[in-house]
Structures are given as C-alpha cells and as structure tokens.
C-alpha positions as CSV (number, residue, x, y, z in Angstrom):
1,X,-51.3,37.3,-6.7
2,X,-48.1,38.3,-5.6
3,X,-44.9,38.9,-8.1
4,X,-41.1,38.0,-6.9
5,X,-38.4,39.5,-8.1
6,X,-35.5,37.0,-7.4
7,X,-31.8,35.8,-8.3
8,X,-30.3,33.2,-9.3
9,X,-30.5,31.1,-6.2
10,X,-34.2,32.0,-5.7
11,X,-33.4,34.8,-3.0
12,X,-35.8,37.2,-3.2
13,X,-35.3,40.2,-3.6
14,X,-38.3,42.3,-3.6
15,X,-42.3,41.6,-3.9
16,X,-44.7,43.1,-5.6
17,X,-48.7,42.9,-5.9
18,X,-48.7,43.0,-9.7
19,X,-47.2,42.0,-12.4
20,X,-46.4,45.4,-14.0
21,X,-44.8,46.7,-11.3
22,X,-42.3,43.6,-10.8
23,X,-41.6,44.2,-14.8
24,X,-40.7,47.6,-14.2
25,X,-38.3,46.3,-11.3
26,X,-36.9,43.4,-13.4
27,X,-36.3,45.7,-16.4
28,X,-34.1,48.2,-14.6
29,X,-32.0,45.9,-13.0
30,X,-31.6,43.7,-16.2
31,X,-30.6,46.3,-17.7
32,X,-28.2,47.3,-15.0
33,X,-26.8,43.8,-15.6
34,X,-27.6,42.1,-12.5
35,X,-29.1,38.8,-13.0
36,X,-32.9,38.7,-11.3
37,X,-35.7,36.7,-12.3
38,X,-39.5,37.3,-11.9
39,X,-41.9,34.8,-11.5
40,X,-45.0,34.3,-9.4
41,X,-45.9,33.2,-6.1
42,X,-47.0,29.6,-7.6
43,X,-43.9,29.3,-9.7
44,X,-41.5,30.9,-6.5
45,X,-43.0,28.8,-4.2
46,X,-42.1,25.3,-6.7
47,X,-38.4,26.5,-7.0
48,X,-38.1,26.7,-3.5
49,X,-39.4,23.3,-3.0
50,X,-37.3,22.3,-6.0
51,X,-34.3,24.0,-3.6
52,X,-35.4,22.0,-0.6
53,X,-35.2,18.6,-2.4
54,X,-32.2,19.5,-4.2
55,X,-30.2,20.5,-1.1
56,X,-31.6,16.9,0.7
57,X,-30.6,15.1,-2.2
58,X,-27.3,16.5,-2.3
59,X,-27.1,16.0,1.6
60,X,-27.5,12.2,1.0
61,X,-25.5,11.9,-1.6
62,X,-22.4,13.2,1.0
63,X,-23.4,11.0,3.2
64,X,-23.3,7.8,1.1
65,X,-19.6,9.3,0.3
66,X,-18.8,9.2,3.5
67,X,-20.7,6.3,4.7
68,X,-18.1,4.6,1.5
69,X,-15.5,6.2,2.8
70,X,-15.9,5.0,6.4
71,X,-16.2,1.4,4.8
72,X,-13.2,2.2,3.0
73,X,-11.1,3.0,5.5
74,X,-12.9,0.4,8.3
75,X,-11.6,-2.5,5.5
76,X,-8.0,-0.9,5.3
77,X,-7.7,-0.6,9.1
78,X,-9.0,-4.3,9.7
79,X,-6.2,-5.2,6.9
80,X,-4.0,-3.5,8.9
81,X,-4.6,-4.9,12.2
82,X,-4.3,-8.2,10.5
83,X,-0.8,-7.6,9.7
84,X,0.2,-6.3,12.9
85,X,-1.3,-9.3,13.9
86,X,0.7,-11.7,11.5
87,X,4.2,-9.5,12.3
88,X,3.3,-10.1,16.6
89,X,3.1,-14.0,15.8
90,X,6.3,-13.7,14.1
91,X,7.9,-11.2,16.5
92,X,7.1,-13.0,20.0
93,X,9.0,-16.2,19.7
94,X,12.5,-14.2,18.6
95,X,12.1,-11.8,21.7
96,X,11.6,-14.8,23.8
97,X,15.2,-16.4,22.1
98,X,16.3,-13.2,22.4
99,X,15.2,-12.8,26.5
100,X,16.5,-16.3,27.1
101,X,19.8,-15.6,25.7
102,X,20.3,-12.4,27.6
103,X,19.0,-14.2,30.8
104,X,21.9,-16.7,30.7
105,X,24.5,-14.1,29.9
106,X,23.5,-12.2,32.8
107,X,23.6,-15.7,34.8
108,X,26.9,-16.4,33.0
109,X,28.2,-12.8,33.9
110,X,26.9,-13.4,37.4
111,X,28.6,-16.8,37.7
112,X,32.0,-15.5,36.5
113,X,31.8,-12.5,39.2
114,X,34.0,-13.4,42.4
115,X,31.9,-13.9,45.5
116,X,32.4,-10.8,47.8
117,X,34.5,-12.0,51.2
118,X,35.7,-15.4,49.7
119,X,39.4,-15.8,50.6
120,X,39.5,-18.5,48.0
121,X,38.0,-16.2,45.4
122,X,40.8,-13.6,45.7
123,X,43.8,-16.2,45.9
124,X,42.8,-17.7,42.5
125,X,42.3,-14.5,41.0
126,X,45.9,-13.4,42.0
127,X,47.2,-17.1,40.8
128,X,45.7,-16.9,37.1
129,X,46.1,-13.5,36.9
130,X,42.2,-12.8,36.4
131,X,41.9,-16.1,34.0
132,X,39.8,-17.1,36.6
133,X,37.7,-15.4,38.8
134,X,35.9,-17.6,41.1
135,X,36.6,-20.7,43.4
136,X,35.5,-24.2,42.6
137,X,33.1,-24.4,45.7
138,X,30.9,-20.6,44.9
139,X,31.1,-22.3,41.1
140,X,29.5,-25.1,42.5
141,X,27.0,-23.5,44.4
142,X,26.2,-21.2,42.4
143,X,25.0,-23.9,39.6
144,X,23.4,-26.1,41.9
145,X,20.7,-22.8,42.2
C-alpha cells in the first residue's frame, strides 16, 4: 500500500511505499511548520473524490446564482421595456401636435412670403410699409392648395 504525504488541499506531495517512511517525511516537515498530512492510498483516493464533488457542487451552486441573476435582471429589463413602452404611448400623440403645429407655421411663414416676380407683391409691400407682404390674388391661390 502506498503512503501520501499531502497538504491541505490534498496536493501531494510525495509517495511513499510504507508507512514509516511517510512518518519520517511528515515529522520533519511538521516540525518545520509546514502543514502536510499523511494518509493512505484508500483514504487519498476518498478526499480526492470528496474534492471532485465538492468543486461540482460548488460549480452548481454559481450557476443557480447566476441562472437567479439572469432571472433577476430578465424581470427588471421587461419592467423596463414596459415603461418605455407606457412613456412612447404618451410621447407620440404630443410630437404629432407638436409636428402639426410646426407644419402650419411653416405654411403660415410660406404664405406671408411675397411671390418672387409679382408686381403686385412689391407695390403692396412698399404701400404698408412691410404690414403686408403679399397680394390678394398669390393669398388666394396659395390657400386654395
């Protein structure tokens, strides 16, 4: 049977084929104060399946954090979205209003601009002194468009 001379983590460290041997090992570096432990190959080879299963079972446990986590933040981002939703709803009808009304002051902007080559245009400008800036008949025509 074979003798393990290991630390604390089960790395081994050195193997030996008896038991008196390992002792001798063990006892110097106990006494050098480094922390080894001796066991046998039956015992060794139950730690490190008692690693194995420890390390798996810490390995799912992570992954149901983050599996909670991902739920967590999958939840918070659909609340989200439903907000953004709610504040679109809201938000489209005033930017329509608000579209609409600048439409028609660029149509009323447009409409109070004198036609270009209109002899009747200029004349009423020079008679009201810029008051008014375009004739009756481009007025006319231009709200029968």
């Amino acid at each position: 049977m074979k003798y393990y001379i290991t630390d604390a983590n089960f790395n081994v460290l050195s193997v030996h084929p008896d038991r008196e041997s390992a002792k001798a090992v063990w006892d110097v570096n106990w006494k050098a104060g480094v922390d080894v432990y001796l066991e046998d190959e039956e015992n060794h080879l139950k730690n490190l399946e008692w690693v194995r299963a420890s390390r798996e079972r810490k390995k799912k446990r992570e992954q149901y954090a983050v599996s909670i986590a991902l739920k967590e933040m999958e939840k918070e981002y659909k609340e989200i979205d439903m907000l953004v939703k709610k504040d679109l709803e809201r938000v489209k009808p005033m930017s329509f209003e608000f579209e609409e009304a600048a439409q028609r002051e660029a149509i009323e902007d447009n409409i109070n601009e004198p036609t270009e080559g209109c002899d009747d245009c200029l004349w009423i400008i020079k008679e009201t002194d810029g008051d008014v800036t375009v004739c009756n008949e481009c007025l006319e025509e231009r709200n029968n468009k």
